[in-house]
C-alpha positions in Angstrom: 0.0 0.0 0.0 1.5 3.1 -1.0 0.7 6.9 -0.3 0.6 9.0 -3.3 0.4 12.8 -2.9 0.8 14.7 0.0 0.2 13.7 3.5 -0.5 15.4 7.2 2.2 15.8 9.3 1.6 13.4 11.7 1.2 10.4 9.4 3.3 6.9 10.8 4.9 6.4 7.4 6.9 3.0 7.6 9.1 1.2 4.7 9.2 -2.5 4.3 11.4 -3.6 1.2 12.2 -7.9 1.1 12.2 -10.2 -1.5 9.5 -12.4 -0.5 5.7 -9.7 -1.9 3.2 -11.9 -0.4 5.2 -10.9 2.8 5.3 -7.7 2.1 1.4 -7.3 1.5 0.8 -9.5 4.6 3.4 -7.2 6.9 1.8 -4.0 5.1 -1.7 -5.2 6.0 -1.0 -6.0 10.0 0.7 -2.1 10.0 -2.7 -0.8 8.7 -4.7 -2.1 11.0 -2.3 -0.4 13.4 -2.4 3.1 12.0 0.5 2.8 10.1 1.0 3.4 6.1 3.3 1.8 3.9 5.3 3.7 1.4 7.6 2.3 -1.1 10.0 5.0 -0.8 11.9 4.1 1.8 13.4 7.8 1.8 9.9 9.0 2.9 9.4 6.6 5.8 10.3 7.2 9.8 11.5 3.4 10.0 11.8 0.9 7.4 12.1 -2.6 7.5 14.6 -4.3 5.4 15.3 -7.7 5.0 19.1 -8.7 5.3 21.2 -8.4 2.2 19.4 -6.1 0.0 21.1 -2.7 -1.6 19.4 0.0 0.5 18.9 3.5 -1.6 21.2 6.6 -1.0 18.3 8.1 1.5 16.7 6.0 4.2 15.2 7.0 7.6 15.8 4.6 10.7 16.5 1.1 9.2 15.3 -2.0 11.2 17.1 -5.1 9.9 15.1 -8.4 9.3 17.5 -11.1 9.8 18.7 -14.5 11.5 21.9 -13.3 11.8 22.0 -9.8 14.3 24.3 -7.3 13.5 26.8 -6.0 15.4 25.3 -2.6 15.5 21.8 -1.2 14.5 18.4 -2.3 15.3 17.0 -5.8 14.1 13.9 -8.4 14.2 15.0 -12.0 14.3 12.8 -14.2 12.3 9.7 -15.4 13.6 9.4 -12.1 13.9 7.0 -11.6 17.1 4.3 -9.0 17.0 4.7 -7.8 19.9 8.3 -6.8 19.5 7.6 -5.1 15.9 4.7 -3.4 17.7 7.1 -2.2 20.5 9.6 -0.8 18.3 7.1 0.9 16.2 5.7 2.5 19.2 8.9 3.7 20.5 10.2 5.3 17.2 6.8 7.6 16.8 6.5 8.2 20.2 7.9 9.8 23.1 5.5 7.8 25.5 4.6 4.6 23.7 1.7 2.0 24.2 3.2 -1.4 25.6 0.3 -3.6 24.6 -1.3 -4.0 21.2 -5.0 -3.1 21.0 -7.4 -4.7 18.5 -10.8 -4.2 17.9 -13.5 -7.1 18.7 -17.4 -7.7 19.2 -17.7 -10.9 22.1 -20.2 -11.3 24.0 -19.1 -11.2 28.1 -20.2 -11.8 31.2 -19.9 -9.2 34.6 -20.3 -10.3 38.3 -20.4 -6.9 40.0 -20.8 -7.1 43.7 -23.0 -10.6 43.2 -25.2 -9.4 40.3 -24.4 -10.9 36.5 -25.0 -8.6 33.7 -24.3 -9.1 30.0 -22.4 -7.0 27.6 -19.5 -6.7 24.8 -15.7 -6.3 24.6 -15.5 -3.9 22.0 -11.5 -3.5 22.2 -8.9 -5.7 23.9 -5.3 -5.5 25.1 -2.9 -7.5 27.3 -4.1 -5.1 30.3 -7.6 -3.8 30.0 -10.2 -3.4 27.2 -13.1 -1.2 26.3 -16.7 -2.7 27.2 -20.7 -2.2 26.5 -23.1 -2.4 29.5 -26.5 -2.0 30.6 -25.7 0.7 33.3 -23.4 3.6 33.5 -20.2 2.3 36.4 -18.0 5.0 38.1 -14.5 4.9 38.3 -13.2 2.7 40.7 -15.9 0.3 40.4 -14.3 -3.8 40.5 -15.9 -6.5 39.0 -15.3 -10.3 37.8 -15.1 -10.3 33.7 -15.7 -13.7 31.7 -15.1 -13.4 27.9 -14.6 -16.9 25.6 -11.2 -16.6 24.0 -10.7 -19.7 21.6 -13.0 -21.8 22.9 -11.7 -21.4 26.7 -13.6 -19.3 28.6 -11.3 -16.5 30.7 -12.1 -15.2 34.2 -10.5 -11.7 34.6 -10.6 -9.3 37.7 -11.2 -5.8 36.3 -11.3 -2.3 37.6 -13.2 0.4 35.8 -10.6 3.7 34.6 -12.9 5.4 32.3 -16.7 5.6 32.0 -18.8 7.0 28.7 -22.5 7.5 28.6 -25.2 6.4 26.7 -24.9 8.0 23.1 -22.1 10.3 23.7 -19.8 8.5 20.8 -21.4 7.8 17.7 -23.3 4.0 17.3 -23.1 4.0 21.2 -26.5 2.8 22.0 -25.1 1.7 25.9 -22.8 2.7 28.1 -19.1 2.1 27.5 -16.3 1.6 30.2 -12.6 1.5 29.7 -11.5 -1.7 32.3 -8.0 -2.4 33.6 -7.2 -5.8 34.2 -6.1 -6.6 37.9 -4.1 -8.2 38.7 -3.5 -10.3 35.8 -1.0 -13.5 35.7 2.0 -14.3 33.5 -0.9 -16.7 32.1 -3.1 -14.7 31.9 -1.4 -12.0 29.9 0.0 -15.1 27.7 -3.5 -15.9 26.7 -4.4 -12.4 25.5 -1.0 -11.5 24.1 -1.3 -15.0 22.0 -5.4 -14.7 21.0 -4.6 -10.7 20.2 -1.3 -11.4 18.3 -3.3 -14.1 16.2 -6.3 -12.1 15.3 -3.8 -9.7 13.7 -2.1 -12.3 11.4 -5.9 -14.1 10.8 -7.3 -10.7 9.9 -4.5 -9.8 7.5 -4.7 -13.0 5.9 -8.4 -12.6 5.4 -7.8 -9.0 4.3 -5.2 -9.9 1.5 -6.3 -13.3 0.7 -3.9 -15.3 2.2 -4.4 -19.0 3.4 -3.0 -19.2 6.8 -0.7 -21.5 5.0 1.1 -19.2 2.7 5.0 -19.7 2.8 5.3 -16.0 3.9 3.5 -16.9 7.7 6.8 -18.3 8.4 8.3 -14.9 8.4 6.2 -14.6 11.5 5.8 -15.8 15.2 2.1 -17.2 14.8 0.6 -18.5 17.9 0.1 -22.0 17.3 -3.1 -22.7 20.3 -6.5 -22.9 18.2 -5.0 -21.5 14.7 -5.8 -24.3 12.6 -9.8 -23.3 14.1 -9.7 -19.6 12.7 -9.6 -20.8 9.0 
């Protein structure tokens, strides 16, 4: 995906130049999703990702090696490359106070235990440490409760605190009220399980996106969670 024309000051121009295109579509694809654009002049990107061995043009911003074999100086990803190590390096090169957790999008349905009572809602967005959420009734900040959401097939029980709280209609579709939850505490497990179900719907997405199977050659450029991926075909 390439930009053509002008573009605002604050757009997350990245580079990815390999030899392998299906790759290249499939990397460019997972950036999008994260607000990042791909431009094939590497000259006009902030960071560009290179894959080891290939002639780099007389003007380049920060280059991020892709290769088995680290260099002795400069900035790399070792193939599998892990998401969450791409995502952390993007973060920190376009920001002075980056995000540590990837956050995606979803729609599952969830269930709340606050203070004894069950209520249903949604997950509307997910990360390794909280998420956004639909409910029936406004919560103020502060307010704990006991989350269940189904995850691949395994249903996950996850202590959560309310951070942020938005009324009914004041964002546009939002037909309940919507709270921002942080998760706490949450285990080494725990946090495995999201990072691996958030990391895969990235990759399953992008596949989807750019008509992929999810077993292309290219995948292997990338650490795919192997729990329930054969399911998401």
């Amino acid at each position: 995906m390439s930009l053509l024309g002008g573009k605002p000051p604050d757009t997350k121009q990245v580079g990815v130049l390999t030899r392998n295109p299906q790759f290249k579509k499939l990397l460019a694809s997972i950036l999008a999703e994260w607000k990042f654009v791909t431009v094939d002049d590497l000259a006009a990107a902030r960071v560009a990702f290179v894959e080891r061995g290939l002639e780099l043009p007389p003007q380049v911003g920060e280059v991020v090696w892709l290769t088995s074999m680290p260099p002795a100086e400069g900035s790399f990803l070792v193939p599998p490359i892990s998401l969450s190590h791409l995502y952390h390096l993007l973060e920190a090169q376009f920001f002075s106070t980056p995000r540590r957790h990837i956050r995606v999008a979803v729609d599952l349905a969830i269930s709340l235990d606050i203070d004894g009572t069950w209520l249903e809602g949604r997950l509307l967005s997910l990360s390794g440490r909280g998420g956004r959420i639909a409910c029936p009734h406004e919560m103020p900040r502060g307010r704990s409760m006991n989350l269940q959401v189904t995850l691949d097939g395994r249903v996950q029980s996850l202590v959560a605190e309310v951070i942020y709280s938005l009324p009914a209609g004041d964002a546009q579709m939002n037909s309940q009220p919507q709270v921002g939850v942080l998760f706490k505490p949450c285990s080494d497990q725990q946090f495995e399980v999201l990072r691996q179900f958030i990391e895969k719907t990235c990759i399953v997405r992008a596949c989807t996106r750019e008509g992929i199977t999810l077993h292309d050659p290219c995948l292997s450029w990338l650490d795919v969670p192997a729990e329930s991926w054969t399911a998401r075909r």
